[in-house]
C-alpha positions in Angstrom: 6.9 -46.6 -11.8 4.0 -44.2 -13.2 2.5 -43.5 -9.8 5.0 -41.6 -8.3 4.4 -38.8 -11.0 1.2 -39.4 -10.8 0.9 -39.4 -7.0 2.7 -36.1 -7.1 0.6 -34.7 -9.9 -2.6 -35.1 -7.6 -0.9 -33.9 -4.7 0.5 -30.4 -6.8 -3.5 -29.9 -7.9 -4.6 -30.3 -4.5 -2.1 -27.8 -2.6 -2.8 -25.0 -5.8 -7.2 -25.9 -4.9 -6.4 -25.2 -1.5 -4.4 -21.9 -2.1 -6.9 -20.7 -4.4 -9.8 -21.4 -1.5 -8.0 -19.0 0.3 -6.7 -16.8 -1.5 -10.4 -16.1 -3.6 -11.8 -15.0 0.1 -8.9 -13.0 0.7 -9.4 -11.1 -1.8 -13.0 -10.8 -2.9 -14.3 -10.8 1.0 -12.7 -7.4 2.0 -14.2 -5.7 -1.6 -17.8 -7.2 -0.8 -17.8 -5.8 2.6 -17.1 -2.1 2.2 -18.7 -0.2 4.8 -17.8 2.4 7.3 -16.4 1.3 10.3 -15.1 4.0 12.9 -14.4 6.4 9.9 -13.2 9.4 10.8 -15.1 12.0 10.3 -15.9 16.1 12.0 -18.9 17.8 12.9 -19.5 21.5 13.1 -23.1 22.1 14.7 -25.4 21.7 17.3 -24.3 19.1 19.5 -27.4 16.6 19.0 -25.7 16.0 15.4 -22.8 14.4 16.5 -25.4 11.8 18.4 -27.9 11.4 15.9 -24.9 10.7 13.6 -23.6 8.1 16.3 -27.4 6.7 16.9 -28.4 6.7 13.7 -25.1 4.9 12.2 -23.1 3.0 15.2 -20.1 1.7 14.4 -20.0 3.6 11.2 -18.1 7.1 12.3 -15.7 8.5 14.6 -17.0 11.9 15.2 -14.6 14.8 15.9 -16.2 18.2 16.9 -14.7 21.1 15.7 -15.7 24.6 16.0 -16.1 25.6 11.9 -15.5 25.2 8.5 -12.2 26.4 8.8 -10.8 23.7 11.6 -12.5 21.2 9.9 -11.0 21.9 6.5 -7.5 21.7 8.6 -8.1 18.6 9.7 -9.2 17.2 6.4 -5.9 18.6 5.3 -4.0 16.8 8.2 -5.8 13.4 7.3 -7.4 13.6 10.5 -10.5 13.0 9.3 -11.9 11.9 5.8 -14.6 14.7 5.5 -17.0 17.1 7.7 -20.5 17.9 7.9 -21.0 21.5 8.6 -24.5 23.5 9.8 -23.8 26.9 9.1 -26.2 30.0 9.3 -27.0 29.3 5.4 -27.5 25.7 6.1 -26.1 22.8 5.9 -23.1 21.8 3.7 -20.5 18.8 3.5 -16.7 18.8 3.0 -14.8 15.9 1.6 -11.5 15.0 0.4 -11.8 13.2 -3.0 -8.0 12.7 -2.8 -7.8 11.0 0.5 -10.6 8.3 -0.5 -12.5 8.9 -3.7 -15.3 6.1 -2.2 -15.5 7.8 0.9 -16.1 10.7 -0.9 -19.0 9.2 -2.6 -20.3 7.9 0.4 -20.4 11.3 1.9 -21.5 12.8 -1.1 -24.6 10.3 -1.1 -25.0 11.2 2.7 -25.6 15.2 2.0 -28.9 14.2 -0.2 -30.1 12.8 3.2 -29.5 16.5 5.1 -31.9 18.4 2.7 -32.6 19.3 -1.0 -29.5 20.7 -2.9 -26.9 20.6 0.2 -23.6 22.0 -1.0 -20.4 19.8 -1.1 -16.9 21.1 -1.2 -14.2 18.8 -2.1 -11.5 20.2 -0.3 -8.5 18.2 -1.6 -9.3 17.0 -5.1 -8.0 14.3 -7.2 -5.8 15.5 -10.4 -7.7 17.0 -13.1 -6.1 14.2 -15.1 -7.3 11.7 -12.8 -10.8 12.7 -11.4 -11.5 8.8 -10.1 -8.5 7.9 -8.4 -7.8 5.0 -10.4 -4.6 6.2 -12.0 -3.2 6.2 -8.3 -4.2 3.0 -8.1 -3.3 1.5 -11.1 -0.2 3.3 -11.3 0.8 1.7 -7.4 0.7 -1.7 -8.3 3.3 -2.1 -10.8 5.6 -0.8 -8.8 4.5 -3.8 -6.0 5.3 -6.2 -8.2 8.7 -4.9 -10.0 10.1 -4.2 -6.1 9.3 -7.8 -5.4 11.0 -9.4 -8.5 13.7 -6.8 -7.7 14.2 -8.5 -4.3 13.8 -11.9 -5.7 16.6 -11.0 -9.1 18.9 -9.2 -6.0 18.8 -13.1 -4.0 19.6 -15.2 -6.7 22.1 -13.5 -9.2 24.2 -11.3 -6.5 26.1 -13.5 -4.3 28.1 -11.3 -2.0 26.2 -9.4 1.2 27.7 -6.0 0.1 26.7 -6.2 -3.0 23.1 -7.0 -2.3 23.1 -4.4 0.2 24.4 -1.9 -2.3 21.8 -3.3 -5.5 18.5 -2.7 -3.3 19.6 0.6 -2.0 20.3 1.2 -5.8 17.2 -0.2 -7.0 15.0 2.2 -4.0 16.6 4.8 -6.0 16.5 4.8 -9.2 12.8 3.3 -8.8 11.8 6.2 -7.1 13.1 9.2 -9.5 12.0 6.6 -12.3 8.3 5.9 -11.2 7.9 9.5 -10.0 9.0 10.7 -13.3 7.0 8.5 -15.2 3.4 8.9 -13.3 4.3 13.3 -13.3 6.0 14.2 -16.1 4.7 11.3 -18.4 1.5 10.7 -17.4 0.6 13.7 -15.5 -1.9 11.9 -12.7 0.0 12.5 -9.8 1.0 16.1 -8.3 3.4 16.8 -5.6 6.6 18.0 -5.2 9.0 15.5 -7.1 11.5 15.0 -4.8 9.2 14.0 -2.2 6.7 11.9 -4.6 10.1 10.3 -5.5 11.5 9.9 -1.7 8.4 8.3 -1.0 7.9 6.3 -4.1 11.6 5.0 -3.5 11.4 4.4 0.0 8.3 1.7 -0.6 10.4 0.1 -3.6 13.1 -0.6 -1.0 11.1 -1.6 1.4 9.5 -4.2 -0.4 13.2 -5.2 -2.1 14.7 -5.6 0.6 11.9 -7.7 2.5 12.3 -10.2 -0.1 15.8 -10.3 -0.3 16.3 -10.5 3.6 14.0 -13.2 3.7 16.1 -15.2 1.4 18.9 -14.6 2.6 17.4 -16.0 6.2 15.3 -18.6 5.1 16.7 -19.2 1.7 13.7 -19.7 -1.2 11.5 -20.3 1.8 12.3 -16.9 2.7 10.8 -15.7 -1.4 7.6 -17.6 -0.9 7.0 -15.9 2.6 7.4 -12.6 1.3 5.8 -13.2 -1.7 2.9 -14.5 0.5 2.6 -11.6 3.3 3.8 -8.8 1.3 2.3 -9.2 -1.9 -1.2 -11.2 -1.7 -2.2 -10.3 1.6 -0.9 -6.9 1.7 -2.5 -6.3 -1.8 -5.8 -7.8 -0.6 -5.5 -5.6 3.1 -4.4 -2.6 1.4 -7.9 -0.6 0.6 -6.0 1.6 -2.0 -8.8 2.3 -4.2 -11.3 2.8 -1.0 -10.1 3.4 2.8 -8.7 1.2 5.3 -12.0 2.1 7.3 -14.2 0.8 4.9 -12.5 -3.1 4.9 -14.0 -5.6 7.6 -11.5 -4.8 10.7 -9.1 -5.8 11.7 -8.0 -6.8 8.3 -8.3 -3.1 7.0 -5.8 -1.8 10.4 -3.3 -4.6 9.5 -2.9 -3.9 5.7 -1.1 -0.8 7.0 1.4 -2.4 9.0 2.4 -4.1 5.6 4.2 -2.3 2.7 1.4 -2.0 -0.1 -1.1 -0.5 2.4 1.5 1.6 4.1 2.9 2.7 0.8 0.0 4.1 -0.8 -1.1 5.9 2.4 2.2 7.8 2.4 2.1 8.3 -1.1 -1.3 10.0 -1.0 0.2 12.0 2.5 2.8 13.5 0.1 1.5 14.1 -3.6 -2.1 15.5 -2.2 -1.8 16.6 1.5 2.0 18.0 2.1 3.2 15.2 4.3 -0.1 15.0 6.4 -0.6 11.7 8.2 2.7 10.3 6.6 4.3 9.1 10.0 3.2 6.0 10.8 3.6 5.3 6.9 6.7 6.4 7.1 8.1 4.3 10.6 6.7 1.1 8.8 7.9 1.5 5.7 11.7 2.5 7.3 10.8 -0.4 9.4 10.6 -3.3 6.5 13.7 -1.8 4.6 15.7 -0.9 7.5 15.2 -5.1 8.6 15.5 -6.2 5.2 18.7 -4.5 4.7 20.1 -6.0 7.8 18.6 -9.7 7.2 20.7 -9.3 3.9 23.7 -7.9 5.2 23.7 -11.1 8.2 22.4 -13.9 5.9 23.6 -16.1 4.1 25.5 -15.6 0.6 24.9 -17.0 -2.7 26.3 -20.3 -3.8 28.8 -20.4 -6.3 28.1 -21.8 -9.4 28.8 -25.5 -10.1 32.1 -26.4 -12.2 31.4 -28.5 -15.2 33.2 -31.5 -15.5 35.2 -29.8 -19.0 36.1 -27.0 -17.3 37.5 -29.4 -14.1 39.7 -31.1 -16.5 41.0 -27.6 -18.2 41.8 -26.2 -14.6 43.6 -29.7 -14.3 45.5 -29.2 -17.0 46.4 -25.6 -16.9 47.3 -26.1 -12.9 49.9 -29.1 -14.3 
């Protein structure tokens, strides 16, 4: 009679070992390999620079030749390009954009000591004063991962009509939105932006991820929660590069954890509070794309069941109905 349990004991250990093997590479294999790979980056100079850059690191940049400082610092604006290395009559200088990548800031920072003794670097879009490392974004951007998915999860199992689903994630997108916006700009001050659009964005990522789980569900039933919980949450958290660039992860892995929520999230947040909507698009499409479904898996799936009628309360309907 014991081995049953037993049996199923040894067989629950052995499916949460083999999880863990794969989830410990998941994770820890992207952050050991950091390195450029096809970053984007410009060049204003001689044309030789752009190819000692490309012999002298291949693989490692994308080189885009501008003509100056000053189409280069657009660029860097538009998220075009992570930073710029500049010859100019007084020498050599680098531009960077702490906000877009505060490690890919470093890296190029560490790069200008190789042009020459005391080259000047420019960070052209900072990090707030209040967060000069970055990791308040990235901190602060996790949370809100994890509530949207228990959010989705809560919507699936407590609200059993479509409409009302439907109506509670759109709800939820929000109220998370103002909420989270309000809390990381007026409370903790780490994130600038125009609130509105911090909060648009911020609200369009907690749907997103809602709605993914509650679609799912309502498709696949709990399947559908461990799927989501699966591809949105641990390998779009692991594929996200939030605190460095999607660049730096071992490809393809780094272009894929934008195509999820997390990665795509954080890249439009980062689009709206630091560069005025630069580079949100794609963010944006895929982000519309995972609520937009979600919202239509839960409006086409299945409904909740109702809950079962205990035997005392059977016999009291019997009775009243006599």
């Amino acid at each position: 009679m014991q081995r049953k349990p037993l049996a199923l004991g040894v067989l629950i250990a052995v499916i949460v070992v083999a999880v863990q093997a794969l989830l410990v590479p998941l994770f820890a294999a992207p952050a050991a390999s950091i390195a450029p790979r096809d970053l984007p980056i410009a060049v204003a100079g001689p044309p030789a620079l752009a190819a000692q850059l490309e012999s002298e690191h291949p693989g490692a940049f994308e080189v885009r030749t501008v003509a100056d400082a000053t189409a280069a610092d657009a660029a860097i604006k538009d998220r075009e390009v992570y930073g710029a290395i500049l010859v100019t009559p007084a020498g050599p200088e680098v531009h960077i954009a702490s906000a877009a990548s505060p490690t890919v800031a470093a890296l190029l920072t560490q790069a200008a000591g190789q042009l020459g003794p005391q080259v000047p670097v420019r960070d052209v879009v900072p990090l707030d004063a209040n967060d000069p490392r970055g990791t308040g974004f990235a901190g602060g951007f996790l949370p809100l991962a994890i509530t949207s998915l228990l959010a989705g999860v809560l919507v699936f199992l407590l609200v059993r009509a479509r409409t009302a689903r439907f109506l509670a994630l759109l709800s939820y997108g929000v109220l998370a939105g103002f909420g989270t916006a309000a809390v990381q700009q007026h409370w903790l001050d780490i994130l600038p932006g125009g609130y509105f659009t911090v909060a648009a964005a911020l609200g369009l990522f907690a749907l997103a991820v809602s709605a993914t789980m509650t679609g799912l569900a309502a498709v696949l039933d709990k399947g559908g929660l461990g799927l989501g919980a699966l591809v949105v949450f641990l390998v779009g958290n692991a594929l996200a590069g939030i605190a460095a660039a999607p660049e730096l992860l071992p490809q393809p892995w780094g272009e894929l954890g934008q195509w999820l929520p997390i990665g795509a999230g954080a890249s439009l947040l980062r689009s709206v509070a630091y560069f005025d909507g630069g580079g949100a698009g794609f963010a944006v499409a895929v982000l519309t794309a995972y609520a937009g479904t979600g919202l239509i898996l839960t409006l086409i799936g299945r409904k909740g069941t109702a809950p079962a009628v205990q035997p005392a309360e059977a016999r009291e309907e019997l009775v009243l109905a006599r």
